[in-house]
C-alpha positions as semicolon CSV with decimal commas, in nm:
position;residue;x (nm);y (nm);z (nm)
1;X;0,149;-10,465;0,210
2;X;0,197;-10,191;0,498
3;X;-0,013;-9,885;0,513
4;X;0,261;-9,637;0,350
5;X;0,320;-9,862;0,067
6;X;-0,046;-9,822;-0,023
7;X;-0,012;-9,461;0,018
8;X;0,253;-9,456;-0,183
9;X;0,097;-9,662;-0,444
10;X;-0,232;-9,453;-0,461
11;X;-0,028;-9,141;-0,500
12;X;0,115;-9,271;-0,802
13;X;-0,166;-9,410;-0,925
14;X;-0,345;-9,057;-0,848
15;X;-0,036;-8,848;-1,022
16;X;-0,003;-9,087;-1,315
17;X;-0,392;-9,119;-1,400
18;X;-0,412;-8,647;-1,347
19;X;-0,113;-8,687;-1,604
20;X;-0,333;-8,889;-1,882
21;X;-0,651;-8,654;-1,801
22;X;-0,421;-8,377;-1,848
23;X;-0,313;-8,497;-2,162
24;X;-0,665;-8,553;-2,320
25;X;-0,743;-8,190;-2,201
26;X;-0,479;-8,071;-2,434
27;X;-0,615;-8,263;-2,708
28;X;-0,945;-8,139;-2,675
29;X;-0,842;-7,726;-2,666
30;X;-0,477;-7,685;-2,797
31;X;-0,447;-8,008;-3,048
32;X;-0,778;-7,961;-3,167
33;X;-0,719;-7,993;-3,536
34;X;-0,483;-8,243;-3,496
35;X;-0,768;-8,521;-3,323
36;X;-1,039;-8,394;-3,533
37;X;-0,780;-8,461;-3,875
38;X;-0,732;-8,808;-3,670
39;X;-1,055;-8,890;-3,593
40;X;-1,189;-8,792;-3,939
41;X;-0,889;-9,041;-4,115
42;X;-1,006;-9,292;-3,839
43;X;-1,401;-9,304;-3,797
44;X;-1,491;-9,095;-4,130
45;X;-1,842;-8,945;-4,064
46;X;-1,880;-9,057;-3,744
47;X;-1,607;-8,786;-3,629
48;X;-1,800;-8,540;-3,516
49;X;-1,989;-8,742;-3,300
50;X;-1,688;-8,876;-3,108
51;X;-1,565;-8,533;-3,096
52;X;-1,896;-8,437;-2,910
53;X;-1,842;-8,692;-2,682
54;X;-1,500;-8,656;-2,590
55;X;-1,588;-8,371;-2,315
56;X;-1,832;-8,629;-2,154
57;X;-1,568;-8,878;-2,165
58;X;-1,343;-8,707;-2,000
59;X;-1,552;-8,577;-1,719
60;X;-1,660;-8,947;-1,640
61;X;-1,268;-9,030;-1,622
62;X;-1,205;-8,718;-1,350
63;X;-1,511;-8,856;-1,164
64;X;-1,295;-9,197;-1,177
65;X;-1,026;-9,054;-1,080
66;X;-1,151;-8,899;-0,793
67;X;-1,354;-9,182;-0,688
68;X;-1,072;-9,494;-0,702
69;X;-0,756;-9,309;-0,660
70;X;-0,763;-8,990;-0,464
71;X;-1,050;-9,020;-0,226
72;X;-0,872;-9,363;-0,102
73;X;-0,552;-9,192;-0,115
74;X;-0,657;-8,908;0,152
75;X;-0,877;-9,154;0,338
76;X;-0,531;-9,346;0,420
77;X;-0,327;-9,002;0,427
78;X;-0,587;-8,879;0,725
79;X;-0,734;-9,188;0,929
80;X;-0,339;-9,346;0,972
């Protein structure tokens, strides 16, 4: 595998991953009352405690992201 090919790969990886965080942003402030009706038909009273935890979720999946897909990516970007 040559070094663009893994630059190209990470990118993807990077733009694709941003898109699903993106996503479960949305769901957390605009489709609000869509997840909680979800979660409540779902989990029942446990609900609110998942919806609590979503926030926390999410900022552990950013960290990820940042960690295994865009700090490698600008590591190859810069030092080739």
């Amino acid at each position: 595998m040559t070094h663009e090919s893994l630059i190209t790969a990470f990118a993807w990886m990077s733009v694709i991953n941003l898109i699903f965080f993106i996503i479960g942003l949305l769901k957390i402030t605009h489709l609000r009352s869509l997840t909680e009706g979800l979660n409540k038909m779902m989990f029942g009273e446990r609900s609110d405690e998942i919806m609590a935890a979503v926030p926390k979720v999410l900022l552990h999946y950013y960290i990820l992201i940042l960690m295994f897909n865009i700090v490698p990516y600008l590591v190859l970007r810069f030092a080739l």
